[in-house]
LOKE-315368 format. One record per residue (C-alpha): x, y, z; residue number from 0. Coordinates in Angstrom, 3 decimals, always signed. Last residue first. Layout:
# LOKE-315368
<node x="X" y="Y" z="Z" num="NUM"/>
...
END
This chain:
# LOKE-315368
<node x="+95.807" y="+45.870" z="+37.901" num="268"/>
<node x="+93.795" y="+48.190" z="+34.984" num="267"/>
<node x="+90.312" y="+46.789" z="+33.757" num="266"/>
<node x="+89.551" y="+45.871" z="+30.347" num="265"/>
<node x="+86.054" y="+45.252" z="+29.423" num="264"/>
<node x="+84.141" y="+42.063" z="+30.033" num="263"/>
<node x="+81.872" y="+40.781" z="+26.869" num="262"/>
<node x="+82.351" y="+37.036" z="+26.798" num="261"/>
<node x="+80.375" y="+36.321" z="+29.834" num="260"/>
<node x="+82.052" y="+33.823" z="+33.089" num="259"/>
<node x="+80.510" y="+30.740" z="+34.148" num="258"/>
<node x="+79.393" y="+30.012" z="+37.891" num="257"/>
<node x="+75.683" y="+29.604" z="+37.669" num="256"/>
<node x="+75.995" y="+26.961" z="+40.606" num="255"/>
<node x="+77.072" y="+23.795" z="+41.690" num="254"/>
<node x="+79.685" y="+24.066" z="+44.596" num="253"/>
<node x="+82.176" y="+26.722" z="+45.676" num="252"/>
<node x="+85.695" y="+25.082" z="+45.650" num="251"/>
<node x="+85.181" y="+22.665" z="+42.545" num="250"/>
<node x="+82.637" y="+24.501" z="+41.295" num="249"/>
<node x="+84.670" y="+27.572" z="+40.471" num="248"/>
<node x="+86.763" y="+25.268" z="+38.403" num="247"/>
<node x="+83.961" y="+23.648" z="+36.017" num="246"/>
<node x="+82.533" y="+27.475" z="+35.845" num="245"/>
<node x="+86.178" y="+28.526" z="+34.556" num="244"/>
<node x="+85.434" y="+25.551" z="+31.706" num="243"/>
<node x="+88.159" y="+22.298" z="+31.071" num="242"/>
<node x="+89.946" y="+20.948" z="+28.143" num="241"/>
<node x="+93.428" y="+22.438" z="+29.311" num="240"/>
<node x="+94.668" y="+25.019" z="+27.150" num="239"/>
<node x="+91.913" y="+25.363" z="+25.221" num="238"/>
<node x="+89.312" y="+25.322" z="+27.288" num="237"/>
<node x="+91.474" y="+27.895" z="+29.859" num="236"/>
<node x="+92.234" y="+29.489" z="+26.831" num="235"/>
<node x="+88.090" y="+30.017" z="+25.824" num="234"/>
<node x="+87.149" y="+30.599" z="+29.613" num="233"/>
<node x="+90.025" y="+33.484" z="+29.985" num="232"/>
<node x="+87.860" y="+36.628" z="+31.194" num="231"/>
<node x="+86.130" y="+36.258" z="+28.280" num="230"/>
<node x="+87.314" y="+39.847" z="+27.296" num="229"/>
<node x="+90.165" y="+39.969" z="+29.812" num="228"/>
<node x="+92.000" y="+37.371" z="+27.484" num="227"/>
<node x="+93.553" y="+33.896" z="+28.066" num="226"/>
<node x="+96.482" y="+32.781" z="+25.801" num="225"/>
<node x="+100.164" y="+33.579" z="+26.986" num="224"/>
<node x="+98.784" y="+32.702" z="+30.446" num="223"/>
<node x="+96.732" y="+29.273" z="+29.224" num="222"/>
<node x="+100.278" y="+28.070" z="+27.120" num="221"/>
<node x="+101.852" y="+28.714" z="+30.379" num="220"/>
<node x="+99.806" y="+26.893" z="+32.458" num="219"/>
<node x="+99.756" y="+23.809" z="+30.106" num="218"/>
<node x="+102.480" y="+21.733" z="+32.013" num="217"/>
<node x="+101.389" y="+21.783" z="+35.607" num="216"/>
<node x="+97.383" y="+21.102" z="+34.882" num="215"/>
<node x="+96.032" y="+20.000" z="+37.940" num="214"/>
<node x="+98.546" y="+21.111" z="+40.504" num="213"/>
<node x="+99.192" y="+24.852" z="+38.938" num="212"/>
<node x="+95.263" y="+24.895" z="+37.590" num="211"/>
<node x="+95.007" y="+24.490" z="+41.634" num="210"/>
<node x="+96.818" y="+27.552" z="+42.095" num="209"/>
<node x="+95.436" y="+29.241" z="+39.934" num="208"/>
<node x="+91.831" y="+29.257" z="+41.107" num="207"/>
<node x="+92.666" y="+29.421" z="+44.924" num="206"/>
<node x="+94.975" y="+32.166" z="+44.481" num="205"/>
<node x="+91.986" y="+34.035" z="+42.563" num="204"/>
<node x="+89.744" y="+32.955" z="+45.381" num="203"/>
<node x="+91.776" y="+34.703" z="+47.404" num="202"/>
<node x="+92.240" y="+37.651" z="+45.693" num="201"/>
<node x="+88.546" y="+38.464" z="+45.299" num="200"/>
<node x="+88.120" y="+37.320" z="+49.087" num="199"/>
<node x="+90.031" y="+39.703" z="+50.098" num="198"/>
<node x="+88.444" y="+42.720" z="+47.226" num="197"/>
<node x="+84.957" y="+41.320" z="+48.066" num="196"/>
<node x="+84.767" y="+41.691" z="+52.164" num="195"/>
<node x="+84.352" y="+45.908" z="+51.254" num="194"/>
<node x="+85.838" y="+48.263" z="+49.814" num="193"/>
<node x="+85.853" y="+47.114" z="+46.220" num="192"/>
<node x="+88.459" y="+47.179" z="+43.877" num="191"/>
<node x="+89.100" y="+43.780" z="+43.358" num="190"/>
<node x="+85.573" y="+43.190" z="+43.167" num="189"/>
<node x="+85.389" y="+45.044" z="+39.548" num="188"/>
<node x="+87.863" y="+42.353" z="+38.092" num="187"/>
<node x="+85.130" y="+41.506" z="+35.353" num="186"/>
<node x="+85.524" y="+37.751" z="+36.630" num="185"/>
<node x="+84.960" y="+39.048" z="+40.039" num="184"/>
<node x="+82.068" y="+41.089" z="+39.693" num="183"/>
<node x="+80.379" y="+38.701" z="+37.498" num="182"/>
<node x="+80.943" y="+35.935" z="+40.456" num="181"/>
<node x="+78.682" y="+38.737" z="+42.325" num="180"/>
<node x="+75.507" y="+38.233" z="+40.508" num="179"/>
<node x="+74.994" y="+34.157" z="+40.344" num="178"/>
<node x="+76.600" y="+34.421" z="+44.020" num="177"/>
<node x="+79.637" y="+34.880" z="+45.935" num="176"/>
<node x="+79.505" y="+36.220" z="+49.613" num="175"/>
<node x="+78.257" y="+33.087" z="+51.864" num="174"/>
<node x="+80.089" y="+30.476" z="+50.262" num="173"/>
<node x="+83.279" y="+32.685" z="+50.265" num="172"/>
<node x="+83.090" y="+33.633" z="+53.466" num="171"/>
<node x="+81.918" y="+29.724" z="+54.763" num="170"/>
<node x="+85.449" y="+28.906" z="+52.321" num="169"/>
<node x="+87.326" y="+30.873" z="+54.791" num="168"/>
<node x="+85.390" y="+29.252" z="+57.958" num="167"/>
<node x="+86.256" y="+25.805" z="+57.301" num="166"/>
<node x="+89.846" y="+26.750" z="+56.609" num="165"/>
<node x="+92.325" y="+27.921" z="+52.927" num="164"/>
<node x="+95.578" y="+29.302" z="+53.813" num="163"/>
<node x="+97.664" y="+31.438" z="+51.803" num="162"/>
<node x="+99.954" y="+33.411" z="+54.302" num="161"/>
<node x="+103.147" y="+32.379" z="+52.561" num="160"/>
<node x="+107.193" y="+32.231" z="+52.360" num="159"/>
<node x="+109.701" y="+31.813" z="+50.020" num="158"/>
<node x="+109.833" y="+35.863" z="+49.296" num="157"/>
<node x="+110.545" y="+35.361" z="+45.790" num="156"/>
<node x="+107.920" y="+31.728" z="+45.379" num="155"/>
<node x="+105.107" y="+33.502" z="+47.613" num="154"/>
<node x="+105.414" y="+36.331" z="+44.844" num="153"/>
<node x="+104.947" y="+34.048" z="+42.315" num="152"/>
<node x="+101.827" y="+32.977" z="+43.802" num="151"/>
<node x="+99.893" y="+36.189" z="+44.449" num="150"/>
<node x="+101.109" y="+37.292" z="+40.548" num="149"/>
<node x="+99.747" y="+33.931" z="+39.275" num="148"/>
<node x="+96.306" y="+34.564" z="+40.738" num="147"/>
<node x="+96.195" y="+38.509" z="+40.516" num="146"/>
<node x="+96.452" y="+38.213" z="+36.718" num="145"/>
<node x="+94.071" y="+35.358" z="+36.802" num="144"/>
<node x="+91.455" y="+37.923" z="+38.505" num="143"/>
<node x="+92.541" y="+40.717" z="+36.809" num="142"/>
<node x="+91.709" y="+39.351" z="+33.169" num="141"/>
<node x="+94.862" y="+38.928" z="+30.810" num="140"/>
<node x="+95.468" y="+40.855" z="+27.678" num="139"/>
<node x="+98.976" y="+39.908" z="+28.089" num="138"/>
<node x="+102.215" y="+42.652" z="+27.988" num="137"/>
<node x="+101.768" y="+43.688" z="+31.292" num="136"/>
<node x="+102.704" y="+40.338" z="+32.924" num="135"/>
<node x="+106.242" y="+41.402" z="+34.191" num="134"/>
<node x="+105.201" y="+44.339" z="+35.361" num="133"/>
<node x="+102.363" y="+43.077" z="+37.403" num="132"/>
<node x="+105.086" y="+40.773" z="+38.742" num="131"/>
<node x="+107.287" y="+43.951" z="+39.659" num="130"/>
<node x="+104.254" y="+44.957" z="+41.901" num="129"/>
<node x="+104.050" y="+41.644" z="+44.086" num="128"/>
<node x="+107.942" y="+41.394" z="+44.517" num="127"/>
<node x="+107.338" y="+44.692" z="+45.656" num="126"/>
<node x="+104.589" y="+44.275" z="+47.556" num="125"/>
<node x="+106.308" y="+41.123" z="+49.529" num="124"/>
<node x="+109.511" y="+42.557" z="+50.132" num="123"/>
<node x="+107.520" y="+45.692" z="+51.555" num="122"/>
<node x="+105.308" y="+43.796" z="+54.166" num="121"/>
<node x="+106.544" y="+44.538" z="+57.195" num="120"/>
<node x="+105.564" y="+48.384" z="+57.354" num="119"/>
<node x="+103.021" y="+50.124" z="+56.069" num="118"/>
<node x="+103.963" y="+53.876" z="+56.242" num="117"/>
<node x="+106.189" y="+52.700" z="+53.399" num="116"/>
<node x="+103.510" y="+52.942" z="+50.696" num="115"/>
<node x="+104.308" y="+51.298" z="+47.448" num="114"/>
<node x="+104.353" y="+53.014" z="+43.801" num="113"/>
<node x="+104.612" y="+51.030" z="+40.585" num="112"/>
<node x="+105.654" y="+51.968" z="+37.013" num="111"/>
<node x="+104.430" y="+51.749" z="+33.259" num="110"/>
<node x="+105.725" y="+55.088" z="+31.246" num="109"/>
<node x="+101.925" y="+55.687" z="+30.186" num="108"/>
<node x="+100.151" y="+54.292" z="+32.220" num="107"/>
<node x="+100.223" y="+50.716" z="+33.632" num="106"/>
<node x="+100.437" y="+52.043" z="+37.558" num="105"/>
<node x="+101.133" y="+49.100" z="+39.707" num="104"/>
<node x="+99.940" y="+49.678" z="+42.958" num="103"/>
<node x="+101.010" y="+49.413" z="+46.972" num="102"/>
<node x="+99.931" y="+48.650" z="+50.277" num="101"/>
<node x="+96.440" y="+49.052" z="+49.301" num="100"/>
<node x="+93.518" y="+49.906" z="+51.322" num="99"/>
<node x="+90.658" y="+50.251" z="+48.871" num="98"/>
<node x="+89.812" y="+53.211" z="+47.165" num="97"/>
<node x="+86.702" y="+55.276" z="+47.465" num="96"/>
<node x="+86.023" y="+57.246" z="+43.789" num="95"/>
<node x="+88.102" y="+56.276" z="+40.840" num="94"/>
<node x="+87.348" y="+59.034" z="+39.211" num="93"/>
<node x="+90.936" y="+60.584" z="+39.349" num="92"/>
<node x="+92.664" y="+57.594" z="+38.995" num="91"/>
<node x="+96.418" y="+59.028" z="+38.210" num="90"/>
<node x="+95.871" y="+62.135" z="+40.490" num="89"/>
<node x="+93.918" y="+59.955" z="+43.053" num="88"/>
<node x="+97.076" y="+57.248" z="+43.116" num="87"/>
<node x="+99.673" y="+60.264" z="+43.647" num="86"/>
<node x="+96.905" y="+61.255" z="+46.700" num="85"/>
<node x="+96.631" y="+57.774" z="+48.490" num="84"/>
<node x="+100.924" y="+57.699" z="+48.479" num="83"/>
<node x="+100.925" y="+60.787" z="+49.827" num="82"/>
<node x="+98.655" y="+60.866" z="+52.528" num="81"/>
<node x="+99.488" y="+56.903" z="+53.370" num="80"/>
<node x="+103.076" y="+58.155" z="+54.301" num="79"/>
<node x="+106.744" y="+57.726" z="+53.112" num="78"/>
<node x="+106.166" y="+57.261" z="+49.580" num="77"/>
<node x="+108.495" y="+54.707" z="+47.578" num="76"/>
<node x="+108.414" y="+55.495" z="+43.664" num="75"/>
<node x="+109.437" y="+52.417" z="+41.541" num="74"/>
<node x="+110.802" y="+53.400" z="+38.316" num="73"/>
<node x="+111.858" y="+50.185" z="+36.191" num="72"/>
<node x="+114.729" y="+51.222" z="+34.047" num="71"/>
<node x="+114.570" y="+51.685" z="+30.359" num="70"/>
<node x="+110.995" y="+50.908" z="+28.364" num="69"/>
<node x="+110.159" y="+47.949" z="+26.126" num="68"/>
<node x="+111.367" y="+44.574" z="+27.488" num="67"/>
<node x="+111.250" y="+42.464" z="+30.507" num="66"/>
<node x="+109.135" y="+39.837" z="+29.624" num="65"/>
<node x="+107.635" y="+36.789" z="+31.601" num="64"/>
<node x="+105.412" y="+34.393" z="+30.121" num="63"/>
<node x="+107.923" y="+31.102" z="+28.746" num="62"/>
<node x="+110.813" y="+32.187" z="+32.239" num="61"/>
<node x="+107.893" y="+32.737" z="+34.388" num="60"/>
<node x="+110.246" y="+31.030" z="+37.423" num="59"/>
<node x="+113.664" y="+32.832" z="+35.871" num="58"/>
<node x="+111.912" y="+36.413" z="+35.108" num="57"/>
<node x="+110.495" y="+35.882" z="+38.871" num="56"/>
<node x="+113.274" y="+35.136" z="+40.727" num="55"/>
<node x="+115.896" y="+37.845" z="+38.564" num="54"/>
<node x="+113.508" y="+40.687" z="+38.841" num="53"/>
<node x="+112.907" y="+40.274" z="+42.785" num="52"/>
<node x="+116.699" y="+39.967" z="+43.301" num="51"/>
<node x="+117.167" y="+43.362" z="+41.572" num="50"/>
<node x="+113.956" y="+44.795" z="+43.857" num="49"/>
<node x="+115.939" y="+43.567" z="+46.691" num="48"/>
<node x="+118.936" y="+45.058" z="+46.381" num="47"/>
<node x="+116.961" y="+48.466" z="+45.446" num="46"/>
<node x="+114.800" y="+48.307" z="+48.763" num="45"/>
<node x="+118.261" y="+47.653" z="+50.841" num="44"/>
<node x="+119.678" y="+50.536" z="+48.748" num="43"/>
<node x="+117.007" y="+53.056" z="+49.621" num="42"/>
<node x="+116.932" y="+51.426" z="+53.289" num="41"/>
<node x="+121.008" y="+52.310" z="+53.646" num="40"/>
<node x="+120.516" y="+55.608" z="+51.910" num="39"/>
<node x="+117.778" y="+56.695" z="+54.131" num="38"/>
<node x="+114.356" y="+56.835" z="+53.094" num="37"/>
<node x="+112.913" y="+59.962" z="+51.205" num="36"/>
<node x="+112.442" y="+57.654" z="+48.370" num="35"/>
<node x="+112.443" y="+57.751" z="+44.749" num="34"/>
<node x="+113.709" y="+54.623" z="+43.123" num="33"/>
<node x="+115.204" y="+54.075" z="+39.522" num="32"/>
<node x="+115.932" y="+50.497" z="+38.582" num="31"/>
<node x="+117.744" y="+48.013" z="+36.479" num="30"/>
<node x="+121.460" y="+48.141" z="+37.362" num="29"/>
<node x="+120.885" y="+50.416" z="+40.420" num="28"/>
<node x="+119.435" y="+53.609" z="+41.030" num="27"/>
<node x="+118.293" y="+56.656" z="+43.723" num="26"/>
<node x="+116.764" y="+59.236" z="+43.783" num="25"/>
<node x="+115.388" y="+61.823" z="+46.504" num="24"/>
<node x="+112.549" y="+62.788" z="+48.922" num="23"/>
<node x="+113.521" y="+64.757" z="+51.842" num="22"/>
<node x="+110.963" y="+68.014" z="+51.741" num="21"/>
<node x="+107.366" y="+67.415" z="+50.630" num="20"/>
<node x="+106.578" y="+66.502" z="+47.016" num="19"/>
<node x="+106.485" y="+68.773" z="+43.853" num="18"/>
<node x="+110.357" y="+69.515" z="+43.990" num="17"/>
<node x="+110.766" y="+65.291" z="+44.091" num="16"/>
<node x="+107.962" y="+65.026" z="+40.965" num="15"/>
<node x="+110.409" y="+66.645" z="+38.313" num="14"/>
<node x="+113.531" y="+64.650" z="+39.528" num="13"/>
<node x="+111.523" y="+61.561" z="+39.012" num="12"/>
<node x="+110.593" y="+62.434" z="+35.682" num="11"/>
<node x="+113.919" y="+63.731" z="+34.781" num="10"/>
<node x="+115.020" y="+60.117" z="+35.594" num="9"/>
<node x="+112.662" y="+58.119" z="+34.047" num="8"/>
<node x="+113.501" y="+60.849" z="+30.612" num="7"/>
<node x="+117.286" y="+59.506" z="+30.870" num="6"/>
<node x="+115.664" y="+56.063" z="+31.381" num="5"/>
<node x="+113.886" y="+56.051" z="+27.937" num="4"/>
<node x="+116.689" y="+57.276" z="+25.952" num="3"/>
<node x="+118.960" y="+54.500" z="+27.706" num="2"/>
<node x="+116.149" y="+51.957" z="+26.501" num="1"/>
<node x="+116.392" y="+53.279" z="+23.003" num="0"/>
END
């Protein structure tokens, strides 16, 4: 089945290269299909590392993880933000503004993620960031949590971060989330916005998970195979680990009307 599935990846890909401008092409490897109009030494650099990726993060989420389903993962490398901005319109057509984003995963249909190579520096780090969406799409999980382990995974493949928490960082926060707003973020609506919310959205979703990592080491897992967009996790998290989302929030933010609903919809990553 999963050779049936990458024969149609590949006609897929070939398909959208005569829609897009001149000098896009594929490429594979063991695991993936990549169209690029890079050169072949970049192609295969962004292929090496993608393989590498996979390995890191199917061995660190080794009890959540799965890499099952479809064929090849099809990762689709645009050149410039023109391009890249108008695949993600045609897929999100009323999505309205979007965010800056250096790159998506796309859970539709044949699930696959495109990155923009016009911004440059950071494309270990997206992809590693993508391929953990991936990973995870098999759990009802909210964004924000979603987000939180995929931000710190990807710190673990690239072994490096830019997570830093100051006085004037948790001022932001202080000053931006509210009664109103937390709703925004447990929803995952504030991901998406264009303004202060979607940084500080991911942020405070590193901040979350991470410090379930150091408080609760051993029932993480059990709280990722568990926690569902619907509550946005509060019942797993209880579960899991005996303790509320509006305990945790109040640990970084102060007291305050911090709890989650138990009627959030689906959003995509």
């Amino acid at each position: 089945m999963n050779d049936a599935w990458t024969k149609l990846a590949t006609q897929w890909v070939d398909q959208l290269i005569e829609a897009l401008p001149t000098g896009y092409s594929r490429h594979e490897s063991s695991e993936f299909v990549l169209l690029s109009n890079s050169d072949a030494t970049t192609a295969n650099r962004i292929l090496r590392w993608s393989e590498d990726s996979r390995q890191v993060i199917l061995e660190t989420l080794s009890d959540v993880a799965r890499d099952a389903g479809y064929g090849k993962h099809v990762v689709f490398a645009f050149h410039d933000t023109d391009t890249y901005y108008d695949y993600i319109a045609d897929i999100y057509p009323d999505a309205g503004e979007f965010a800056l984003s250096g790159g998506m995963f796309i859970d539709h249909g044949y699930g696959h993620f495109a990155i923009c190579m016009a911004y440059s520096g950071e494309h270990d780090r997206t992809i590693a960031h993508e391929l953990n969406h991936v990973f995870l799409r098999h759990l009802p999980l909210p964004l924000w949590l979603n987000e939180g382990v995929t931000q710190v995974i990807e710190d673990i493949v690239v072994d490096g971060s830019h997570f830093i928490v100051d006085h004037d960082t948790v001022r932001r926060h202080r000053e931006y989330w509210n009664s109103e707003s937390i709703h925004w973020f447990w929803s995952g609506d504030s991901f998406f916005s264009p303004d202060d919310g979607q940084e500080l959205s991911y942020h405070l979703s590193q901040i979350l998970f991470r410090n379930l990592m150091s408080d609760y080491p051993k029932r993480v897992s059990d709280f990722l195979n568990t926690a569902n967009f619907v509550d946005a996790g509060n019942s797993a998290l209880h579960d899991a680990c005996g303790v509320s989302l509006g305990d945790r929030v109040a640990q970084f933010l102060g007291d305050g009307d911090w709890a989650p609903h138990a009627d959030y919809t689906e959003i995509d990553a």
